[in-house]
C-alpha positions in Angstrom: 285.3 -126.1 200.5 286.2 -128.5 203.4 284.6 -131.7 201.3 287.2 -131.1 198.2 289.9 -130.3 200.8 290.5 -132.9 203.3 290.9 -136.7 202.6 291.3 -139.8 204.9 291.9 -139.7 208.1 292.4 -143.5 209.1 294.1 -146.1 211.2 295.1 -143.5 214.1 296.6 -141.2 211.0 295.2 -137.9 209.3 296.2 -138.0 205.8 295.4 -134.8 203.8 295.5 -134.6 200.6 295.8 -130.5 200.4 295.5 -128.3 203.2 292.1 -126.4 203.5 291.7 -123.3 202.1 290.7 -120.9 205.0 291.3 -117.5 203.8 287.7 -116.4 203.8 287.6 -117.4 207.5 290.3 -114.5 208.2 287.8 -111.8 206.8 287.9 -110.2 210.2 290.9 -108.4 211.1 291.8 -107.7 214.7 291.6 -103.7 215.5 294.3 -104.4 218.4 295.8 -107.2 219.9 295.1 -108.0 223.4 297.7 -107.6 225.9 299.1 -111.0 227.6 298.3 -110.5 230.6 300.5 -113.7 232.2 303.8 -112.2 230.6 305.2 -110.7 234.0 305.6 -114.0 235.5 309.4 -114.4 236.5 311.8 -116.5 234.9 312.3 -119.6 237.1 315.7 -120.7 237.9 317.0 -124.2 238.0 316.1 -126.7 240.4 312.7 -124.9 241.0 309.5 -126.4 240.6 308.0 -124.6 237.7 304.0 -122.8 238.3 303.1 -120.6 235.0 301.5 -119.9 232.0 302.1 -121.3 229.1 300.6 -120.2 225.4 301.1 -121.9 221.7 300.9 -118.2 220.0 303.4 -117.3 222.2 305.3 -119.8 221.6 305.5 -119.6 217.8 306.2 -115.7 218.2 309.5 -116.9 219.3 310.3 -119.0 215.8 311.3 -117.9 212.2 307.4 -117.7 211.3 306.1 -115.3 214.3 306.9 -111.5 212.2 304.5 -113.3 209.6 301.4 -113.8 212.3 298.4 -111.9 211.7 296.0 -111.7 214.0 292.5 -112.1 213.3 289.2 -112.8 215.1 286.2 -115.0 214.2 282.7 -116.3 216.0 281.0 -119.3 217.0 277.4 -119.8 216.2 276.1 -122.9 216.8 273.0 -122.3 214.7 274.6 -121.5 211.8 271.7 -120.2 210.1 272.6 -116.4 211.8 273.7 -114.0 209.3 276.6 -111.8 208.7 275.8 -108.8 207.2 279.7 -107.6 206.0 281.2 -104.5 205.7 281.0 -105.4 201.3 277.1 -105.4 202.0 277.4 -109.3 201.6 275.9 -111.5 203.5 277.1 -114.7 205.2 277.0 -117.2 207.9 278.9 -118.6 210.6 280.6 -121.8 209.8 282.9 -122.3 213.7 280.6 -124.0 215.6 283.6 -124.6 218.7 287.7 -124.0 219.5 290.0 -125.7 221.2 293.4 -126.0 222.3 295.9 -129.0 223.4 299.5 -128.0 225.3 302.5 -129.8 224.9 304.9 -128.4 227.6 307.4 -130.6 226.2 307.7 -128.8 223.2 311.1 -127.6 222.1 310.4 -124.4 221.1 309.9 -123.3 224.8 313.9 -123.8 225.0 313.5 -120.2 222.5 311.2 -118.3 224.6 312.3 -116.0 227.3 311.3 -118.8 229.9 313.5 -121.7 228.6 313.8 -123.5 231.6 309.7 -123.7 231.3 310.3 -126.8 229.5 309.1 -129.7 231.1 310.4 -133.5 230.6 308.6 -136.5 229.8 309.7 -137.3 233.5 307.4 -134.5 235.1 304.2 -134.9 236.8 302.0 -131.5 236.3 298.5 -130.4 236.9 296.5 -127.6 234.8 295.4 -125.1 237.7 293.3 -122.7 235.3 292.9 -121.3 231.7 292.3 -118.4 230.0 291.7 -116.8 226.5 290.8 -113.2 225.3 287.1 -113.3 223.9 284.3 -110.4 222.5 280.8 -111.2 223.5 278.7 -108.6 222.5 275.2 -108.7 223.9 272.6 -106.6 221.6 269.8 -108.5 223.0 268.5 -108.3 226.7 264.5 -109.8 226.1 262.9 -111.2 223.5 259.0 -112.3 222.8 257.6 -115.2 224.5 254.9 -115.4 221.7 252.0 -114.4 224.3 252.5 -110.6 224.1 255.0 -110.6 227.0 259.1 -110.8 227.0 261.4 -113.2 228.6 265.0 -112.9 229.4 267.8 -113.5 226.9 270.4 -116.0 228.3 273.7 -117.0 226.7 275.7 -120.1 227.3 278.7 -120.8 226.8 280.4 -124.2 227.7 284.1 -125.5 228.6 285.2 -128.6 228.2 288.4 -129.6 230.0 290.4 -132.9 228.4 293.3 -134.8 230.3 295.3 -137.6 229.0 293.5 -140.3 227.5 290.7 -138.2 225.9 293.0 -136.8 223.8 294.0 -138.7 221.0 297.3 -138.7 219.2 297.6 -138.6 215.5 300.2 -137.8 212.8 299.6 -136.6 209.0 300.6 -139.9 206.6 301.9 -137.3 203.9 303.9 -134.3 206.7 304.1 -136.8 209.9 303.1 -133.2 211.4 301.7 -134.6 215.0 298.5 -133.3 216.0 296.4 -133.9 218.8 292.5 -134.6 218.6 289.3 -134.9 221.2 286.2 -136.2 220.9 282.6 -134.8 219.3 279.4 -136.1 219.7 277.3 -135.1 216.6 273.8 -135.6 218.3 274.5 -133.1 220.5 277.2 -130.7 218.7 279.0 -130.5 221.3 282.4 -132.3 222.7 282.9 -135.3 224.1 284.2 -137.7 226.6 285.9 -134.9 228.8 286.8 -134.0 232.6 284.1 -132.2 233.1 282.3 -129.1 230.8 281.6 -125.8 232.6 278.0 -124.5 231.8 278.7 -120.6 232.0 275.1 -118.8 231.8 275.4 -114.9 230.2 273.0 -113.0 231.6 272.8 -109.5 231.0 275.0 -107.1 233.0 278.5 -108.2 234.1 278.5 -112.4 234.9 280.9 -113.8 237.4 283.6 -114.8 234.5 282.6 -112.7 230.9 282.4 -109.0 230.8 279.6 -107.5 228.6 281.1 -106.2 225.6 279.7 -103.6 223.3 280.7 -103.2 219.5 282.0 -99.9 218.6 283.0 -97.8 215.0 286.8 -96.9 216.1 287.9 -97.8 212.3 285.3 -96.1 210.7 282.6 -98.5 210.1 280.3 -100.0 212.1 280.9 -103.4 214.5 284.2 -103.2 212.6 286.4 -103.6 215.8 285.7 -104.9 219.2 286.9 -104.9 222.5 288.9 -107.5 223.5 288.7 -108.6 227.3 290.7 -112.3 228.8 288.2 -114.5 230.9 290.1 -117.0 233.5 288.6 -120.1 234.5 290.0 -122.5 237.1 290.3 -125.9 236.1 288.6 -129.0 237.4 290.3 -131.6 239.3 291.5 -134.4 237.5 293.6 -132.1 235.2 296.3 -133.9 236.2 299.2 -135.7 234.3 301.6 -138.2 236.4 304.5 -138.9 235.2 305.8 -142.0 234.0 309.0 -143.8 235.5 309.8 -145.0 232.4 309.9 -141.8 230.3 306.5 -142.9 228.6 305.2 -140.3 226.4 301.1 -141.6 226.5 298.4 -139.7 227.9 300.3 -136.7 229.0 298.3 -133.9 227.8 295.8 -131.2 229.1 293.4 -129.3 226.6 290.1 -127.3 226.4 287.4 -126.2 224.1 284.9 -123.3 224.3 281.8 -123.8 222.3 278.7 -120.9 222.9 275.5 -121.0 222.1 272.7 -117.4 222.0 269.9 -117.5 223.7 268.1 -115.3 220.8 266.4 -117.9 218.5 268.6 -117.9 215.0 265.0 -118.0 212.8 261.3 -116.7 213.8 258.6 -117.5 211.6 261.3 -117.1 208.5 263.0 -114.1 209.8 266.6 -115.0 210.5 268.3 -113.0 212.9 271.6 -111.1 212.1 274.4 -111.6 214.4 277.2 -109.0 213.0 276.1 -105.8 210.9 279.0 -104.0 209.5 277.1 -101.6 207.6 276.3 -98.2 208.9 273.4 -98.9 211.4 271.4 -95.5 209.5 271.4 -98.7 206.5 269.6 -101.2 209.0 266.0 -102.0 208.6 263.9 -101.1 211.3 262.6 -104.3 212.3 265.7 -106.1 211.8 266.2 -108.5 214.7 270.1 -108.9 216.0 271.3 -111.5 218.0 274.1 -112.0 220.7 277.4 -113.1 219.4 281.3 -114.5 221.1 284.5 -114.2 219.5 287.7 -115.3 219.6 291.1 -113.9 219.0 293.5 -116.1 216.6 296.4 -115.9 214.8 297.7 -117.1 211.3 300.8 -118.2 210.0 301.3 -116.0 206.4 304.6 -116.6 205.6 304.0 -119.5 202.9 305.9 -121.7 205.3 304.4 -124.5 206.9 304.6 -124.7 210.1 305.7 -128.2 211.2 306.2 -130.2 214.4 307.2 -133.4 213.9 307.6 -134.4 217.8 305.4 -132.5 220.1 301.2 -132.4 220.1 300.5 -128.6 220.4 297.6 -128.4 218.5 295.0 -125.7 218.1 291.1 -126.7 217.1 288.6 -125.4 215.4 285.4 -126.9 215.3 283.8 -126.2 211.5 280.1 -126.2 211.0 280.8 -129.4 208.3 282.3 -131.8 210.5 279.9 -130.8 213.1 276.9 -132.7 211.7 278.9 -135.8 210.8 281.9 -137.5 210.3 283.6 -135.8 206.9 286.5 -138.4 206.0 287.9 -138.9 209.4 287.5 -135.2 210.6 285.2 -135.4 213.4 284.0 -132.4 215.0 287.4 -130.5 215.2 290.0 -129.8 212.4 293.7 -129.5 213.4 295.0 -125.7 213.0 297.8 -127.0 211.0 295.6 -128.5 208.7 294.6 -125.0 207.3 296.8 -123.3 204.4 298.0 -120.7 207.1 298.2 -122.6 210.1 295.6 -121.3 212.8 297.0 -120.6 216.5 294.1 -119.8 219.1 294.9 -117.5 221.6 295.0 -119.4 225.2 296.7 -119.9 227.8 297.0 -123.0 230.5 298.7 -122.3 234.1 300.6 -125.5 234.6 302.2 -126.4 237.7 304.9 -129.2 238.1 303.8 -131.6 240.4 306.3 -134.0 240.6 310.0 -134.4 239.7 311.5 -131.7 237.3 314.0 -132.2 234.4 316.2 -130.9 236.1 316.6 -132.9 238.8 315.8 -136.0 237.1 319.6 -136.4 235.3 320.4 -140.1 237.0 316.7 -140.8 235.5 317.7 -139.7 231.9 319.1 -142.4 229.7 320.3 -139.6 227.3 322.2 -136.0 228.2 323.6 -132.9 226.0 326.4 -131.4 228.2 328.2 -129.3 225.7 327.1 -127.6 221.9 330.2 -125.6 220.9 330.6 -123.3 219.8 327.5 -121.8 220.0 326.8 -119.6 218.1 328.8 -121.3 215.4 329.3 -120.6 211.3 330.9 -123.6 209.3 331.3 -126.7 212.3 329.5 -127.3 215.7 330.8 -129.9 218.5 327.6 -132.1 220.1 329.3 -133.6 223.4 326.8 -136.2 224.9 326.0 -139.0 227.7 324.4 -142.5 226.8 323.7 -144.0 230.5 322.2 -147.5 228.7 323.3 -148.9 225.6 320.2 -147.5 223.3 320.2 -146.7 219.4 320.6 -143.0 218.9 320.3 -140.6 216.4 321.0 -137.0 216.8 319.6 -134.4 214.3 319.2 -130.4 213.8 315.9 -129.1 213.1 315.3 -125.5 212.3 312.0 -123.7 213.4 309.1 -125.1 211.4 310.3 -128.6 212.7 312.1 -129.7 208.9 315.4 -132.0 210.2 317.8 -130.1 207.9 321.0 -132.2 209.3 321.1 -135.5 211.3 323.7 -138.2 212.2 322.0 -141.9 212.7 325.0 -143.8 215.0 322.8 -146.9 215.3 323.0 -148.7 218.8 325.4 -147.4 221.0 326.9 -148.7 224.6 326.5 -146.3 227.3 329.6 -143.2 227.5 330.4 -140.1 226.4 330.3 -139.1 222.7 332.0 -136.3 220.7 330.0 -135.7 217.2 331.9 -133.1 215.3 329.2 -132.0 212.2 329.5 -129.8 209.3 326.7 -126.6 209.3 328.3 -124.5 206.4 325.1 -125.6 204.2 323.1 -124.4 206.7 321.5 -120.7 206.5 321.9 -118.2 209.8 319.2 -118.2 212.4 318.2 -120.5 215.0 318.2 -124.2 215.4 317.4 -127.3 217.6 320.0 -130.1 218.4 318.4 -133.0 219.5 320.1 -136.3 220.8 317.1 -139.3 220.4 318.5 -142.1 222.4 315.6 -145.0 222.5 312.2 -143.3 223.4 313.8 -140.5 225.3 315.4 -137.3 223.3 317.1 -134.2 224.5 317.7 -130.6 222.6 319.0 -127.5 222.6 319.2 -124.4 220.6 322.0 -123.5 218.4 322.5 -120.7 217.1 324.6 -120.2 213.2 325.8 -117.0 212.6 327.0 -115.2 209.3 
């Protein structure tokens, strides 16, 4: 599947030739959808320095694709000999070895949450204090044999790697020029690369100092047909940091994570391969079938048949597949991009970011480019961009709508510094919500607009 799917990725640039076709990865639906539990935070107000948590699925809630998200969950088995025995009485294997996510807090699309002024500025200086994601690990197996006629203790691992600026790499699709953001995989191992630092987190049995034991349960009938869903927290090492640049650069200003587990119970015993999930009713299991302990992860997908692009900002989900695990498969190496997949994949995590320098905000004098009036707003057939140039640069302002497609734009070339009045047309334009963005040089600005019947 992924071989016919994915072509080159070269020169710095991912170029696909289709996206790949996941829907056989989505086989298991989520019972319930875990609670956020980072949504009470309060709203910050202007000229604070901002301390929260910030979340891509909670992000692309917000946008014209979030009523078409379905949630789903999936495991990693980094012996992907285990078995699935499904709830059709067919069996298959494990094919996500690891997952991953890379923030953007730049991202536009914060400006439509309920925490707009969240939005940080290519100007800011932030740190990642801690992460968090909602997981199932269900532990079946406590002992197993040592092969001398006495038992040892089972003990799971499961490892996070934490990435910050440089170690993640920047890319764009040739064909979309979607951006998408990348680390490194080292294929010996099967495991990630060149990070901060990687957590070793040992599951014993009982309850561990970070993961909950989880048990399976029947609540939809079947059997291991629905989990419980719990949200582990980790604090993040030092060195998560990000410094701003005086200059408005936009390199190495990143933080990401991945989460890659590994069970203690041996995947194959002298030919007898262990079964991680059994969907069947247990009456149906053979006696001496041996289980194995298994961690999940809570995703979800975009099925509204429209892609969903970002042209500008890196927030980029990752799923490690069992393929490009073993070797280098045309460019993907170790992790695929969730926008590479026909639905668009969003992993549920979170990052607590806290600004550590100068906010947006504040930083006005500092900005060579300004939005200070979009009127009306909401609007129907015209729309009034007022905005400051403080250095002659060449600027371009456009209108995006949500899934990142520039359905409008106005290229003024180079421009002395003022003030500029850009009157623009928006009758062809369907209701709903939009982004105006002024590009002036390196540096942009946006807001949301909103078109009305």
């Amino acid at each position: 599947m992924l071989l016919s799917a994915v072509a080159a990725l070269t020169l710095g640039s991912a170029a696909i030739a289709q996206k790949i076709d996941n829907r056989n990865e989505t086989r298991f639906p989520a019972a319930n959808q875990p609670a956020n539990p980072f949504k009470a935070n309060q709203l910050k107000k202007g000229g604070e320095f901002i301390s929260d948590w910030y979340s891509l699925p909670d992000i692309t809630e917000q946008t014209n694709v979030g009523a078409n998200l379905t949630e789903f969950v999936n495991f990693l088995v980094h012996d992907t000999l285990a078995k699935f025995v499904e709830d059709d009485g067919v069996i298959r294997y494990g094919s996500w070895v690891s997952v991953g996510q890379v923030i953007d807090p730049k991202d536009d699309l914060i400006q439509l949450t309920d925490k707009p002024n969240n939005q940080l500025s290519r100007f800011n200086s932030y740190k990642c204090d801690s992460i968090a994601f909602p997981y199932m690990y269900v532990r079946n197996v406590d002992s197993v044999s040592d092969g001398m006629g006495g038992k040892v203790n089972v003990v799971d691992t499961l490892f996070i790697a934490y990435f910050a600026g440089s170690q993640i790499r920047k890319l764009e699709f040739t064909q979309s020029k979607d951006r998408l953001a990348m680390v490194d995989w080292n294929f010996a191992r099967r495991m990630p690369a060149n990070y901060v630092k990687m957590d070793t987190i040992l599951l014993n049995s009982g309850v561990t100092t970070f993961i909950d034991t989880t048990r399976a349960n029947s609540n939809n009938g079947g059997w291991e047909n629905s989990w419980s869903i719990k949200t582990a927290s980790f604090p993040a090492p030092a060195g998560m940091q990000v410094n701003l640049n005086p200059n408005g650069g936009t390199s190495a200003n990143l933080v990401g994570f991945t989460f890659t587990f590994k069970a203690g119970v041996p995947a194959v015993v002298n030919g007898d391969t262990a079964v991680f999930i059994y969907q069947l009713d247990p009456a149906t299991a053979p006696s001496n079938m041996r289980r194995s302990n298994y961690f999940g992860c809570y995703f979800s997908s975009n099925a509204s048949g429209i892609p969903f692009e970002n042209k500008t900002f890196y927030n980029t989900s990752l799923v490690g597949l069992k393929d490009v695990s073993y070797k280098d498969i045309n460019g993907w190496q170790g992790y695929v991009s969730g926008n590479a997949f026909t639905n668009d994949i969003f992993i549920q995590s979170y990052f607590h970011l806290t600004v550590t320098g100068n906010i947006g905000a504040g930083m006005e004098d500092a900005e060579p480019i300004s939005i200070s009036k979009v009127f009306p707003n909401p609007a129907r057939n015209t729309v009034e961009i007022d905005f400051d140039v403080t250095k002659s640069s060449d600027v371009k302002v456009s209108i995006v709508n949500l899934v990142g497609q520039e359905v409008l734009s106005n290229n003024f070339g180079k421009v002395n510094a003022g003030k500029y009045n850009l009157p623009m047309n928006i009758s062809s334009l369907n209701p709903g919500i939009y982004v105006v963005t002024v590009e002036a040089g390196n540096a942009s600005t946006s807001q949301k607009l909103v078109i009305t019947e």
